[in-house]
MIGUNU-465635 format. One record per atom (N, C-alpha, C, O): residue number from 1; x negated, y, z. Coordinates in steps of 0.02 Angstrom, whole numbers. Layout:
BEGIN
@k=NUM | x=X | y=Y | z=Z $
...
This chain:
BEGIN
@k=1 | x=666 | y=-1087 | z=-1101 $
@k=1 | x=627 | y=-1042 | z=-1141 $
@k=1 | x=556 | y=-1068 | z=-1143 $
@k=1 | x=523 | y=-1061 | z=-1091 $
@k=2 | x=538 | y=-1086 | z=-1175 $
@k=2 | x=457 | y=-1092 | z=-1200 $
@k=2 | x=393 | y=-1036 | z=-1184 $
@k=2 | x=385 | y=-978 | z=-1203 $
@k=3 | x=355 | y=-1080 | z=-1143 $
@k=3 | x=305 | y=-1053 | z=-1096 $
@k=3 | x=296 | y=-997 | z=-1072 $
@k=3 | x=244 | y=-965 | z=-1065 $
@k=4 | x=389 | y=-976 | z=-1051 $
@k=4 | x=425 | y=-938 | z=-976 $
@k=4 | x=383 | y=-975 | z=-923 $
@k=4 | x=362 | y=-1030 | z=-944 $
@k=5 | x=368 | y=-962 | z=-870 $
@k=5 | x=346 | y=-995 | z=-811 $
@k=5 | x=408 | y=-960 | z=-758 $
@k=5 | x=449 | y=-913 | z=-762 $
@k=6 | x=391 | y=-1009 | z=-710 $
@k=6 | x=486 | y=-982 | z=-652 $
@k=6 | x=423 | y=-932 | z=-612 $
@k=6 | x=362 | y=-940 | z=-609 $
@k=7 | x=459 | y=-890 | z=-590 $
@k=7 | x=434 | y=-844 | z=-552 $
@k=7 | x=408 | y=-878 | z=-474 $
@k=7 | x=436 | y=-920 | z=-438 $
@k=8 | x=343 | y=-839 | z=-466 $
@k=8 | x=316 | y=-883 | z=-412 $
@k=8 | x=336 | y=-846 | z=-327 $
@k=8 | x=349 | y=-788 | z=-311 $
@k=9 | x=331 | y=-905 | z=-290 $
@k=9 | x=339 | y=-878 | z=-237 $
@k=9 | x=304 | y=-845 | z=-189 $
@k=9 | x=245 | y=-863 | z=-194 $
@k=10 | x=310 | y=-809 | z=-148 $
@k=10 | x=259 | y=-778 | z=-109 $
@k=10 | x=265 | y=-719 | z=-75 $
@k=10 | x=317 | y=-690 | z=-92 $
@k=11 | x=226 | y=-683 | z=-25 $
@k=11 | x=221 | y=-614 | z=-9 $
@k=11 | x=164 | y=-578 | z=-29 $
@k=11 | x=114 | y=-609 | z=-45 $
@k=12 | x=165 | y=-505 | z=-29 $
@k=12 | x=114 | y=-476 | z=-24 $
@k=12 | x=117 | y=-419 | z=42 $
@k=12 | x=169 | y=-388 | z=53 $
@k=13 | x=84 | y=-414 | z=65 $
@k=13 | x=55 | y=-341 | z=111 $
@k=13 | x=53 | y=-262 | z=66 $
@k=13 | x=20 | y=-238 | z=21 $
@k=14 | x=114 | y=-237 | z=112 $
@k=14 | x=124 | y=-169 | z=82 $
@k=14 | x=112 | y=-122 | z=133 $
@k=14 | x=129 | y=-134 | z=191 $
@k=15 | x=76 | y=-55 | z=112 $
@k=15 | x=80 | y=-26 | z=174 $
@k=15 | x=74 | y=55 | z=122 $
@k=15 | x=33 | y=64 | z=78 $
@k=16 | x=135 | y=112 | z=147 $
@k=16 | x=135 | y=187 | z=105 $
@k=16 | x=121 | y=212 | z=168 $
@k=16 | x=137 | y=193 | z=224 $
@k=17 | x=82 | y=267 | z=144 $
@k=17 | x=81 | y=343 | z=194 $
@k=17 | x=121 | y=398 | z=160 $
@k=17 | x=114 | y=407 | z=99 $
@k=18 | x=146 | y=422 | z=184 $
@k=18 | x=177 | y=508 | z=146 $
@k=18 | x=168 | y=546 | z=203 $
@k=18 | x=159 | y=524 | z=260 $
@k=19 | x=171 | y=601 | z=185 $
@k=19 | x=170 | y=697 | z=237 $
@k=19 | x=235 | y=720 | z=232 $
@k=19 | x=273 | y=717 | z=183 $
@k=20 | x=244 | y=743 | z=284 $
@k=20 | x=300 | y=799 | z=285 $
@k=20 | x=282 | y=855 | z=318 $
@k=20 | x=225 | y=873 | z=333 $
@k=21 | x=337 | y=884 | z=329 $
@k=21 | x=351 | y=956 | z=402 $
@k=21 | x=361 | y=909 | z=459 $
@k=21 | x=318 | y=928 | z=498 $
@k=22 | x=379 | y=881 | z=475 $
@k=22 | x=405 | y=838 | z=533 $
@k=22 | x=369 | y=762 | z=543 $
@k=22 | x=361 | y=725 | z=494 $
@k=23 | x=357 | y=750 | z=586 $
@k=23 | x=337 | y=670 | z=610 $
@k=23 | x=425 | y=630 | z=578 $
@k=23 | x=428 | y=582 | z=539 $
@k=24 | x=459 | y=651 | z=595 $
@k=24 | x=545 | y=600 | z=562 $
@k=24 | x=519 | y=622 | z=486 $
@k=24 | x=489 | y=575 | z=460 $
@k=25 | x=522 | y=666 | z=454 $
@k=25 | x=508 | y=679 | z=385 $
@k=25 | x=479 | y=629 | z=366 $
@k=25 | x=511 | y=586 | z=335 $
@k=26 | x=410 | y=622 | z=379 $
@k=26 | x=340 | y=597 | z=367 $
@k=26 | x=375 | y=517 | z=359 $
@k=26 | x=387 | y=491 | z=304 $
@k=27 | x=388 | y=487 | z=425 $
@k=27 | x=425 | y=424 | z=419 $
@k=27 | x=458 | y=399 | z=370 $
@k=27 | x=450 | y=352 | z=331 $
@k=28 | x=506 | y=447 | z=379 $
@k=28 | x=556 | y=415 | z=325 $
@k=28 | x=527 | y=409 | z=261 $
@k=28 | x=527 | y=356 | z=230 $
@k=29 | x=486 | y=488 | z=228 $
@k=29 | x=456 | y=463 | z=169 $
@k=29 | x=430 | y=392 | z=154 $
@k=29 | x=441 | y=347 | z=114 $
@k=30 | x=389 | y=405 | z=208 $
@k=30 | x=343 | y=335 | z=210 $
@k=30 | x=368 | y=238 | z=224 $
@k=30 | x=334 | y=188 | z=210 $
@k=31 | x=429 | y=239 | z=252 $
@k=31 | x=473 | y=184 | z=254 $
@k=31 | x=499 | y=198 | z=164 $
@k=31 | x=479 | y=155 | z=124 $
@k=32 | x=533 | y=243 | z=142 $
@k=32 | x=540 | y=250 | z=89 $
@k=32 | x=481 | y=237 | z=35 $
@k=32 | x=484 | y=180 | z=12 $
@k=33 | x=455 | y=256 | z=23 $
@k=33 | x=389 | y=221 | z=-11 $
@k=33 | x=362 | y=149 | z=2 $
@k=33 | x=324 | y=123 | z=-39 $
@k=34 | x=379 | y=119 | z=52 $
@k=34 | x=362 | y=59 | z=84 $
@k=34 | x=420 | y=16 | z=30 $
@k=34 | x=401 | y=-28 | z=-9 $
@k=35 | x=497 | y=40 | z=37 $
@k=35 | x=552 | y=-19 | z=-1 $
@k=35 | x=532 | y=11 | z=-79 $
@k=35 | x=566 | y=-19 | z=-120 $
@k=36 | x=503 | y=42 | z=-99 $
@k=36 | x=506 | y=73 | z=-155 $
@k=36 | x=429 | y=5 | z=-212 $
@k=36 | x=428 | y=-14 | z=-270 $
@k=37 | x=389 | y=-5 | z=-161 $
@k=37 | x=338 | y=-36 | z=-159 $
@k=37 | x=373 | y=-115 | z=-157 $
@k=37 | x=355 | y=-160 | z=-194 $
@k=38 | x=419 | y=-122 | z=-112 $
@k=38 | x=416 | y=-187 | z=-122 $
@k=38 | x=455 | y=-205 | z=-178 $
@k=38 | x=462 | y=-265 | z=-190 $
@k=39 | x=491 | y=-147 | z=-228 $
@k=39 | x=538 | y=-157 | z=-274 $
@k=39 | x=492 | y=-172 | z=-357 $
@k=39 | x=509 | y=-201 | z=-409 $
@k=40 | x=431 | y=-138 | z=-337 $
@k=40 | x=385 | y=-135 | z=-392 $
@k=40 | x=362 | y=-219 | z=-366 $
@k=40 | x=390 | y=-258 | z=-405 $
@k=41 | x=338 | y=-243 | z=-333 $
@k=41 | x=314 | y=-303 | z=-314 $
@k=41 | x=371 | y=-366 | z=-353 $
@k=41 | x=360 | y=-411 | z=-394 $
@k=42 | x=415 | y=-352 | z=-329 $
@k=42 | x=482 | y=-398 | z=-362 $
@k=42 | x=479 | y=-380 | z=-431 $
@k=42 | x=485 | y=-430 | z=-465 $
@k=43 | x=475 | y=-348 | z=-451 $
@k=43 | x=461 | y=-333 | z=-534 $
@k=43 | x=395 | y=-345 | z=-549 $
@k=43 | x=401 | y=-366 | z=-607 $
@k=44 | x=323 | y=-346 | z=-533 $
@k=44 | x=286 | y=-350 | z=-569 $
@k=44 | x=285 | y=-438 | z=-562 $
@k=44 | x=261 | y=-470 | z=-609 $
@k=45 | x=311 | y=-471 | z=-507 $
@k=45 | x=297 | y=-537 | z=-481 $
@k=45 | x=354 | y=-596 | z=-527 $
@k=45 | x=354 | y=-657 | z=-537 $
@k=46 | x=401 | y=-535 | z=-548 $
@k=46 | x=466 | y=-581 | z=-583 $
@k=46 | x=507 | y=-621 | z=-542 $
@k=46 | x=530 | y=-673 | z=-563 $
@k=47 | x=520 | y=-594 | z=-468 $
@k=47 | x=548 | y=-631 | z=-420 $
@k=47 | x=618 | y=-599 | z=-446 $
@k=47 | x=623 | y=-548 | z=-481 $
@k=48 | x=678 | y=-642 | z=-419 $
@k=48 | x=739 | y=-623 | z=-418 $
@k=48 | x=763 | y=-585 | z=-354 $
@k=48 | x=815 | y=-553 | z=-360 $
@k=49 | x=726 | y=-586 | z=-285 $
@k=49 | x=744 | y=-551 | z=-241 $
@k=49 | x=689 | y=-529 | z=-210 $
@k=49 | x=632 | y=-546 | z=-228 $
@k=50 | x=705 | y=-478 | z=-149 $
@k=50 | x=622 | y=-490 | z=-115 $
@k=50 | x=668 | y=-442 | z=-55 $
@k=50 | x=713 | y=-400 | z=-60 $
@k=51 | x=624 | y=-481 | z=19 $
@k=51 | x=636 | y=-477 | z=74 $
@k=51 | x=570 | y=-420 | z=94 $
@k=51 | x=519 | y=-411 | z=59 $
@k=52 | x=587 | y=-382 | z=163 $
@k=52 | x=541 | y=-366 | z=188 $
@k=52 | x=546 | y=-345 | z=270 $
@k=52 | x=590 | y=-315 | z=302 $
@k=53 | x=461 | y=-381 | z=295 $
@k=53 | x=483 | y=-368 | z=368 $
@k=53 | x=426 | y=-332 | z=396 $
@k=53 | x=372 | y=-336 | z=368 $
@k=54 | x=433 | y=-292 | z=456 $
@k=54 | x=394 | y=-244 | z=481 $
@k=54 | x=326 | y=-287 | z=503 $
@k=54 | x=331 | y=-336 | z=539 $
@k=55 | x=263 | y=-264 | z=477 $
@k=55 | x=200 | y=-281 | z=496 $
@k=55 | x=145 | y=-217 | z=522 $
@k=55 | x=136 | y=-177 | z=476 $
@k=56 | x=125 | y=-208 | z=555 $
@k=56 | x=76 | y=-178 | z=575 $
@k=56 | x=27 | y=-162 | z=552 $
@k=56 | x=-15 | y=-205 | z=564 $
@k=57 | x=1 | y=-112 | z=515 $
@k=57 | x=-62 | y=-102 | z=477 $
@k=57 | x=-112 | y=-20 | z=490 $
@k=57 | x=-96 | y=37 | z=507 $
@k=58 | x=-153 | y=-42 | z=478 $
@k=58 | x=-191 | y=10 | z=506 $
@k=58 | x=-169 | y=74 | z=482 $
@k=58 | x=-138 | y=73 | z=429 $
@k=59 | x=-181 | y=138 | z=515 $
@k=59 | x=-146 | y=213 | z=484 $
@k=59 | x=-206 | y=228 | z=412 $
@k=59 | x=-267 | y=221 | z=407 $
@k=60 | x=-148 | y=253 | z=360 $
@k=60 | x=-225 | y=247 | z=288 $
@k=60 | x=-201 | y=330 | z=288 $
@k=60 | x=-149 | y=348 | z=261 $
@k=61 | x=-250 | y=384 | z=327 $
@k=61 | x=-244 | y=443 | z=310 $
@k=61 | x=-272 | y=468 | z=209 $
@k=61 | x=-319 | y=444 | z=177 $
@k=62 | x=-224 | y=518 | z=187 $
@k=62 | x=-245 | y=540 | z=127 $
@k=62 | x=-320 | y=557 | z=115 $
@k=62 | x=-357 | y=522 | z=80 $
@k=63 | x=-339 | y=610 | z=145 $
@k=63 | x=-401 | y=643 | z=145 $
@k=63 | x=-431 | y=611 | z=192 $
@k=63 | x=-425 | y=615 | z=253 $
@k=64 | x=-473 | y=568 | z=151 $
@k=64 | x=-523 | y=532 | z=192 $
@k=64 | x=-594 | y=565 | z=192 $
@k=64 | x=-638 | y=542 | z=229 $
@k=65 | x=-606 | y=615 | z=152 $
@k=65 | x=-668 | y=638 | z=145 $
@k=65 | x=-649 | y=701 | z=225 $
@k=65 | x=-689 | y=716 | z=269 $
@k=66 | x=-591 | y=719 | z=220 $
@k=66 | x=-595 | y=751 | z=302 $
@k=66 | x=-566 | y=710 | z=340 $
@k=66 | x=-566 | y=739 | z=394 $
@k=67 | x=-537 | y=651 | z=349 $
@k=67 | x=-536 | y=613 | z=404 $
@k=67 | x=-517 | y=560 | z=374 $
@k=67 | x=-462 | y=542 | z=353 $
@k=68 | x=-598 | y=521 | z=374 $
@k=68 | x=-592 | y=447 | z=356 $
@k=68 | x=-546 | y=404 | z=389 $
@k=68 | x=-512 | y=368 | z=352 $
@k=69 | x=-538 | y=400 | z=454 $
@k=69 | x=-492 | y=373 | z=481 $
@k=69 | x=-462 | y=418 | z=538 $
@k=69 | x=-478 | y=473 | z=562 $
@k=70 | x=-406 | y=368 | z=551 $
@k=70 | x=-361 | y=390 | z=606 $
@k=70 | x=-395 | y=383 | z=689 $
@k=70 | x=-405 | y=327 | z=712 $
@k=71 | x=-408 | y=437 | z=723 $
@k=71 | x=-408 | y=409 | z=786 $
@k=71 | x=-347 | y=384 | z=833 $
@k=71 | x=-292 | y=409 | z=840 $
@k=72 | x=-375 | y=330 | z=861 $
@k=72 | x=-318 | y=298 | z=908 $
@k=72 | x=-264 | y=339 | z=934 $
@k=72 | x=-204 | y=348 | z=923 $
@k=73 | x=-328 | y=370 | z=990 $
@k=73 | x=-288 | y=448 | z=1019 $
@k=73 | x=-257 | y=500 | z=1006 $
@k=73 | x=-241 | y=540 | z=1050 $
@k=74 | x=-235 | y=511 | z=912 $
@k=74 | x=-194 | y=545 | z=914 $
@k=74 | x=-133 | y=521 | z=901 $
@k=74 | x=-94 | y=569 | z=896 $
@k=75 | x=-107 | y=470 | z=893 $
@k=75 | x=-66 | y=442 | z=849 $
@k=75 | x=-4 | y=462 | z=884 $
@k=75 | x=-11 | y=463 | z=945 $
@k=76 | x=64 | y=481 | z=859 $
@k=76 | x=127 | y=488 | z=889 $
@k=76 | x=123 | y=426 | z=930 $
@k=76 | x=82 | y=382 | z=921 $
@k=77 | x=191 | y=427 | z=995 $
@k=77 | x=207 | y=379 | z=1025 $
@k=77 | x=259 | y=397 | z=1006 $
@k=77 | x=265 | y=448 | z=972 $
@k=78 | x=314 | y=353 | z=1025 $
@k=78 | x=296 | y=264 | z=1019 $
@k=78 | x=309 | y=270 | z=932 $
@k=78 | x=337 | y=306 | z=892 $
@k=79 | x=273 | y=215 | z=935 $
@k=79 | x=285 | y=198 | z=847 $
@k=79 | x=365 | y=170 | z=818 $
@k=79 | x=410 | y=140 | z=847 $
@k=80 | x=360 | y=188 | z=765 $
@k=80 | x=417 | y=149 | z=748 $
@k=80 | x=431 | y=104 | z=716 $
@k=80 | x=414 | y=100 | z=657 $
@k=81 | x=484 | y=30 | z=767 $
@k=81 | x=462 | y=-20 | z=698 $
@k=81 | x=543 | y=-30 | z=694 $
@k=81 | x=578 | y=-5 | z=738 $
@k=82 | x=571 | y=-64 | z=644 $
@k=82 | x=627 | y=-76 | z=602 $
@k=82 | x=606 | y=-168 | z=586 $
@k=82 | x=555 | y=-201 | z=597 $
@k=83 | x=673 | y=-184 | z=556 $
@k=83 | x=670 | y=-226 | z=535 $
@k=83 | x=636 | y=-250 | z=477 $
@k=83 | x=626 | y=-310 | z=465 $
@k=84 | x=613 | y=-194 | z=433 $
@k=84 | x=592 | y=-185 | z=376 $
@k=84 | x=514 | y=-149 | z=378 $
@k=84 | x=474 | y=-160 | z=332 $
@k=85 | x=494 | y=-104 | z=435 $
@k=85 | x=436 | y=-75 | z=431 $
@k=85 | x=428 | y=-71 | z=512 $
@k=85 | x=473 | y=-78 | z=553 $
@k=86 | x=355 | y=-56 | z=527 $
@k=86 | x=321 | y=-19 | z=564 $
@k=86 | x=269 | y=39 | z=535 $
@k=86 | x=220 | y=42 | z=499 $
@k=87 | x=317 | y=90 | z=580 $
@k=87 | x=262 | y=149 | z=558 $
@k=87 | x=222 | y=183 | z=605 $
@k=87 | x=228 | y=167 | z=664 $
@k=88 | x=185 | y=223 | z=591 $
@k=88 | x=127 | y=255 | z=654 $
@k=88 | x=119 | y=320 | z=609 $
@k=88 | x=94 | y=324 | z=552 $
@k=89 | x=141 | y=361 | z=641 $
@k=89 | x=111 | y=416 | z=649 $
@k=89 | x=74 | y=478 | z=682 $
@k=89 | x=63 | y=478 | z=743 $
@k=90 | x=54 | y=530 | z=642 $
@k=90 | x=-8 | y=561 | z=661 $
@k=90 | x=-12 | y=626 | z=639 $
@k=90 | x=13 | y=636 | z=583 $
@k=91 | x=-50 | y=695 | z=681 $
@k=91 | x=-43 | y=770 | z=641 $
@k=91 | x=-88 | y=766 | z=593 $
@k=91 | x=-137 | y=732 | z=609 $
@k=92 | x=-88 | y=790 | z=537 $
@k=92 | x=-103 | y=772 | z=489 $
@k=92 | x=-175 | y=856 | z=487 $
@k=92 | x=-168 | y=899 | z=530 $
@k=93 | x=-212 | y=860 | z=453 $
@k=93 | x=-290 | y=888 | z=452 $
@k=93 | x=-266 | y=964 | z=400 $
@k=93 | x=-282 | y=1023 | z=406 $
@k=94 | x=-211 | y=919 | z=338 $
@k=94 | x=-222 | y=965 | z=276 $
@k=94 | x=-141 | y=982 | z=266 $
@k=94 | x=-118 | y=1030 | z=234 $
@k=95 | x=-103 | y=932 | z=301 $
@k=95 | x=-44 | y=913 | z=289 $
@k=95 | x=-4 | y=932 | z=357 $
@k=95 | x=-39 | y=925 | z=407 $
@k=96 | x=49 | y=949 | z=366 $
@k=96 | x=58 | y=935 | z=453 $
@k=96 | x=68 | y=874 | z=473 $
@k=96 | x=39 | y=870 | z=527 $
@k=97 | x=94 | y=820 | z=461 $
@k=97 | x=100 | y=761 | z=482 $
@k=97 | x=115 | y=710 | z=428 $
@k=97 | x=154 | y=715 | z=381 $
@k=98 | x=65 | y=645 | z=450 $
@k=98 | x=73 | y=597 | z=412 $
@k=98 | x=81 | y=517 | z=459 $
@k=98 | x=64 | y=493 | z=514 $
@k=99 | x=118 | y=499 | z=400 $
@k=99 | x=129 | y=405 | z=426 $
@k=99 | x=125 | y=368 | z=385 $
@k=99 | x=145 | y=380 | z=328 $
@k=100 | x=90 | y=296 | z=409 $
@k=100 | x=99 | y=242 | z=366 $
@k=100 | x=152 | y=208 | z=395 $
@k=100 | x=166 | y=205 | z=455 $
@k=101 | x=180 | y=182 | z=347 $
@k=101 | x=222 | y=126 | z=361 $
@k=101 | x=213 | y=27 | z=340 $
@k=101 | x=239 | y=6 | z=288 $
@k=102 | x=183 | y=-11 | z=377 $
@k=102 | x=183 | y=-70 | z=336 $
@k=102 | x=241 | y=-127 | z=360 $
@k=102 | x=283 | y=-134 | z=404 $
@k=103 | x=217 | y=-161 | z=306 $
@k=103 | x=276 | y=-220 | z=289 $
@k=103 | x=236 | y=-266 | z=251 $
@k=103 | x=183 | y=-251 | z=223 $
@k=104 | x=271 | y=-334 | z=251 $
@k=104 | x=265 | y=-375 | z=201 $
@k=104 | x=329 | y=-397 | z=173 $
@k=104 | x=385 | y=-403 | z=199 $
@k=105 | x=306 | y=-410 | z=104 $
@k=105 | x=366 | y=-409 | z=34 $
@k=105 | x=344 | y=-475 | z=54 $
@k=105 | x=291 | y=-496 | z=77 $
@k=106 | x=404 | y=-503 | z=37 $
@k=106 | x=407 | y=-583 | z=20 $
@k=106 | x=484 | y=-591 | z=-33 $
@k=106 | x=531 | y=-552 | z=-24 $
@k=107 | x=487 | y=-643 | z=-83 $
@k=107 | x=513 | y=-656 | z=-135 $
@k=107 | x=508 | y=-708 | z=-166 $
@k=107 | x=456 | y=-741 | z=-159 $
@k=108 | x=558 | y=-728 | z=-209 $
@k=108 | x=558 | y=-777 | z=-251 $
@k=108 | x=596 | y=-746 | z=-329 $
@k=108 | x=602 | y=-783 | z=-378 $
Protein backbone atom coordinates (compact mmCIF):
# COMPACT_ATOMS: atom_id res chain seq x y z
CA UNK A 1 0.00 0.00 0.00
CA UNK A 2 1.45 3.36 -0.74
CA UNK A 3 2.78 5.53 2.04
CA UNK A 4 1.17 2.87 4.69
CA UNK A 5 4.13 2.91 7.12
CA UNK A 6 4.42 -0.76 9.23
CA UNK A 7 3.41 -0.05 12.57
CA UNK A 8 6.12 0.95 14.95
CA UNK A 9 7.47 -0.71 17.75
CA UNK A 10 7.52 0.17 21.25
CA UNK A 11 5.98 0.71 24.81
CA UNK A 12 4.29 3.26 26.52
CA UNK A 13 3.70 3.84 30.43
CA UNK A 14 0.14 3.39 31.52
CA UNK A 15 -1.09 4.03 34.74
CA UNK A 16 -5.59 4.26 35.67
CA UNK A 17 -6.99 5.15 39.04
CA UNK A 18 -10.81 4.33 39.62
CA UNK A 19 -13.06 4.45 43.16
CA UNK A 20 -15.17 2.08 44.46
CA UNK A 21 -17.04 0.86 47.84
CA UNK A 22 -14.26 -1.50 48.47
CA UNK A 23 -10.33 -1.40 48.21
CA UNK A 24 -11.02 -5.10 45.76
CA UNK A 25 -13.69 -2.86 43.89
CA UNK A 26 -11.37 0.05 43.45
CA UNK A 27 -8.61 -2.49 42.05
CA UNK A 28 -10.21 -4.24 39.85
CA UNK A 29 -11.75 -1.11 38.27
CA UNK A 30 -8.49 0.22 38.06
CA UNK A 31 -6.48 -3.02 36.58
CA UNK A 32 -9.51 -2.81 34.31
CA UNK A 33 -8.93 0.59 33.03
CA UNK A 34 -5.22 -0.18 32.96
CA UNK A 35 -5.99 -3.32 29.89
CA UNK A 36 -8.60 -1.04 28.58
CA UNK A 37 -5.69 1.69 28.08
CA UNK A 38 -3.40 -0.54 26.71
CA UNK A 39 -6.10 -1.56 24.04
CA UNK A 40 -6.51 2.18 23.02
CA UNK A 41 -2.54 2.32 22.79
CA UNK A 42 -2.55 -0.75 20.25
CA UNK A 43 -5.03 1.11 18.24
CA UNK A 44 -3.90 4.51 18.26
CA UNK A 45 -0.09 3.02 17.64
CA UNK A 46 -1.43 0.51 14.76
CA UNK A 47 0.32 -2.35 16.50
CA UNK A 48 -1.08 -5.83 15.79
CA UNK A 49 -0.70 -6.96 19.41
CA UNK A 50 0.27 -5.42 22.67
CA UNK A 51 1.67 -7.01 25.82
CA UNK A 52 1.53 -5.70 29.28
CA UNK A 53 3.59 -5.95 32.44
CA UNK A 54 3.17 -4.71 36.01
CA UNK A 55 5.23 -1.40 36.71
CA UNK A 56 5.09 0.65 39.65
CA UNK A 57 3.89 4.16 39.48
CA UNK A 58 3.17 6.70 41.72
CA UNK A 59 -0.69 6.76 43.35
CA UNK A 60 -2.50 9.73 40.88
CA UNK A 61 -5.39 10.61 43.43
CA UNK A 62 -8.65 12.30 41.50
CA UNK A 63 -9.14 15.38 43.58
CA UNK A 64 -6.05 16.88 43.68
CA UNK A 65 -7.23 20.25 44.71
CA UNK A 66 -8.16 18.17 48.16
CA UNK A 67 -5.37 15.86 48.08
CA UNK A 68 -2.68 16.67 45.75
CA UNK A 69 -1.00 13.67 46.54
CA UNK A 70 -1.05 10.41 48.19
CA UNK A 71 0.60 10.04 51.52
CA UNK A 72 2.94 7.11 51.92
CA UNK A 73 1.26 6.28 55.22
CA UNK A 74 -1.93 5.68 54.13
CA UNK A 75 -1.68 3.44 51.40
CA UNK A 76 -3.39 -0.22 51.71
CA UNK A 77 -0.89 -3.06 52.39
CA UNK A 78 0.36 -5.04 50.67
CA UNK A 79 -0.06 -3.83 47.20
CA UNK A 80 -1.04 -5.71 44.48
CA UNK A 81 0.99 -6.76 41.65
CA UNK A 82 -0.07 -9.27 38.75
CA UNK A 83 1.50 -10.10 35.87
CA UNK A 84 -0.09 -7.36 34.06
CA UNK A 85 -0.35 -4.53 36.83
CA UNK A 86 0.71 -3.19 40.11
CA UNK A 87 -1.72 -1.48 42.08
CA UNK A 88 -1.68 0.67 45.36
CA UNK A 89 -4.27 1.55 47.10
CA UNK A 90 -5.74 4.16 49.37
CA UNK A 91 -9.14 5.68 51.45
CA UNK A 92 -10.14 7.88 49.27
CA UNK A 93 -11.12 11.97 50.73
CA UNK A 94 -14.46 12.29 48.40
CA UNK A 95 -14.68 8.74 47.27
CA UNK A 96 -14.24 5.77 49.73
CA UNK A 97 -11.40 4.17 48.13
CA UNK A 98 -9.14 4.60 45.35
CA UNK A 99 -6.23 2.81 43.26
CA UNK A 100 -3.89 3.22 40.66
CA UNK A 101 -2.85 0.60 38.79
CA UNK A 102 0.41 0.81 36.44
CA UNK A 103 1.83 -1.08 33.66
CA UNK A 104 3.65 -0.77 30.60
CA UNK A 105 2.02 -1.53 27.09
CA UNK A 106 4.47 -2.80 24.81
CA UNK A 107 3.56 -3.86 21.03
CA UNK A 108 4.19 -4.27 17.64
Amino acid sequence: MAGATPASAGCELIKATNSAESPRAAAQASQANAAESAEAVKRRRGWRYVTMRARKVEPDPFWKAVRPEVPKDILIKPDIVTRKTYTQCWPGVVVPYVCTSGAVACGN
